[in-house]
N, C-alpha and C positions, 0 to 999 in steps of 0.2 A: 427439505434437508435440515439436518442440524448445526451449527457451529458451535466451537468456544469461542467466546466473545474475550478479546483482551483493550478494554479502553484503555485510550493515548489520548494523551493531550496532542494536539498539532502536530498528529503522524498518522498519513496515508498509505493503503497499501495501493497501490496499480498491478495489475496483471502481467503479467510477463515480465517482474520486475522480483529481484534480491531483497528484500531490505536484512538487515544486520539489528538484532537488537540482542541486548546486554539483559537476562534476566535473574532476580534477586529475589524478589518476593515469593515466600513461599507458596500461596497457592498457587503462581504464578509457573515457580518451577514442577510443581506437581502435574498442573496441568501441562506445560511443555512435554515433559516422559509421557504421560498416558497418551498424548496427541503424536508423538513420534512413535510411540508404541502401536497403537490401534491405527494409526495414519486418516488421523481425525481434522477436518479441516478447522483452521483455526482464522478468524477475521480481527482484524482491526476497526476497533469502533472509535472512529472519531470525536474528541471530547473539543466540545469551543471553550466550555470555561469551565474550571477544574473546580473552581467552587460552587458552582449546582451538584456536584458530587455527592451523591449519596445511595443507601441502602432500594435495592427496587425486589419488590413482592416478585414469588412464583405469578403467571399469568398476564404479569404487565412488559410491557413491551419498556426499555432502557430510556425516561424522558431525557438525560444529558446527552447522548451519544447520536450523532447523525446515523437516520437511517440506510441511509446507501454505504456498506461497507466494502472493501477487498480483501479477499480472503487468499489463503495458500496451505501448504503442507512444510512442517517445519523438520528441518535438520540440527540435530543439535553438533555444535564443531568442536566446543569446547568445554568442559565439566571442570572446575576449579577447587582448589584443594579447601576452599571455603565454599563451597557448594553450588558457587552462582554457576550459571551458563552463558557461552557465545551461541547464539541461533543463526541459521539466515533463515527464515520462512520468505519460503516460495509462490509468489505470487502467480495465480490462478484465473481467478475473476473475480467476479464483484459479487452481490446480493444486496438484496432487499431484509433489513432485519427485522425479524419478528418480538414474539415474546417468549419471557424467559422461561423456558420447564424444567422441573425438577428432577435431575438426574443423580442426589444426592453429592454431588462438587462444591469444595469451598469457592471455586469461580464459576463464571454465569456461563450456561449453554440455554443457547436462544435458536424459535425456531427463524428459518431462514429462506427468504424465494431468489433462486438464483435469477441474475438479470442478462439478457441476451445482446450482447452488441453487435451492433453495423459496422464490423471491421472492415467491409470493402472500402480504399481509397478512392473518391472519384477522379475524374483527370482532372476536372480544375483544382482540387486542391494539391495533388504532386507538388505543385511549386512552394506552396509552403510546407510540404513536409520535408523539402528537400533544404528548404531553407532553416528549419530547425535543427537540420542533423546539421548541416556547417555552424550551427551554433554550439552546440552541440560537442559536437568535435576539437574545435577551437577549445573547448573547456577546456575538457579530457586533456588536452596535449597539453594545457597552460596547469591545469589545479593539480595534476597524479604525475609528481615524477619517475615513479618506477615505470620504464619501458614496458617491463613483462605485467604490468598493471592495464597501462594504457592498450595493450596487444587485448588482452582479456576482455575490456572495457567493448571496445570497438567489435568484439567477434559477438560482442550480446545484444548487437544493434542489428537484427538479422532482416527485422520488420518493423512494420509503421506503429504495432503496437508496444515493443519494444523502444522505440525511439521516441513516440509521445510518454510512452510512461516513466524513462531515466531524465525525458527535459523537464517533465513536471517536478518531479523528487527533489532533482537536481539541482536546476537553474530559476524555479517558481520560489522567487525570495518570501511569498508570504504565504502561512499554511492554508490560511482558509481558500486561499486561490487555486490552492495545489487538490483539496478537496473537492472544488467547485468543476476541475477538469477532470476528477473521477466521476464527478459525479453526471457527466452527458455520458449517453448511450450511443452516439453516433461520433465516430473518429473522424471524422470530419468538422463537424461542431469542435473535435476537440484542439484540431489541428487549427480552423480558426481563431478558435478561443487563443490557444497560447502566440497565437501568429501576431494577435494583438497587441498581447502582453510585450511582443519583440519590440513594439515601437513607445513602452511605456518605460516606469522605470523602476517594474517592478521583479525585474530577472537580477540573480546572482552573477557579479560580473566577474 
């Protein structure tokens, strides 16, 4: 498959997950319409440090940007009387990124291998998934005061890949950490992973 690639600095996409981003730059908005148009998947490519940033040839594969990305389908919500846009892209899944080809676009489309995960929960881990959603939870009701917020919130919590992927966003106070739980392939690993982080003191409190 193919993607548009849009690098962030210390922003992950998760699957089954909203994220909201604010877009300005024009090829940026260029490529948002043609991806909402054509209903072109678009990935987040994780940048660790903004100043390795630079120009990458057709053929090569993006050295700043982590390879394991999350990818979605974007909605555009908002078009602004200065041109920018409100998005939420729709988290999908993830892939593996390739290299970049020439599709004649001011932004990069890269090629892309989708990556397969082990969404089964096993029974020993229940207890910590169960445990992250009362973390979880607790947030929501403490950080979103609008009720018909909190209502919304909670009804998008349907499953386990739901609920690992809003505690990572959400409550993973450091990004590369928040990366590091996209980037296992077994929910379970990943349910460990942040079950850890519960007893450290690296959650948003």
């Amino acid at each position: 498959m193919e993607v548009f690639l849009f690098p962030l600095v210390n922003v992950s996409l998760f699957p089954k997950t909203t994220k909201p981003l604010n877009i300005f730059e024009p090829r940026y908005l260029e490529m948002v319409k043609i991806a909402a148009e054509k209903k072109s998947p678009i990935a987040i490519g994780f940048i660790e440090d903004a100043s390795q940033v630079g120009p990458v040839m057709i053929g090569e594969t993006v050295p700043y940007v982590r390879p394991v990305a999350g990818y979605g389908f974007v909605q555009i919500v908002e078009e602004r009387l200065n041109g920018t846009l409100l998005v939420f892209l729709q988290g999908v899944g993830k892939v593996n990124l390739g290299k970049v080809v020439d599709r004649g676009t001011p932004f990069m489309v890269v090629e892309a291998q989708e990556i397969n995960e082990e969404t089964l929960v096993k029974p020993e881990s229940k207890a910590g998934l169960d445990h992250l959603l009362k973390i979880l939870t607790r947030w929501i009701y403490t950080h979103i005061p609008d009720p018909s917020q909190q209502e919304v919130f909670m009804k998008g919590l349907v499953g386990p890949e739901e609920v690992v992927g809003a505690f990572s966003s959400y409550l993973v106070r450091d990004y590369d950490l928040q990366q590091m739980s996209l980037e296992f392939d077994d929910i379970n690993k990943k349910i460990d992973f942040l079950h850890r982080l519960t007893e450290s003191n690296e959650l948003t409190t």
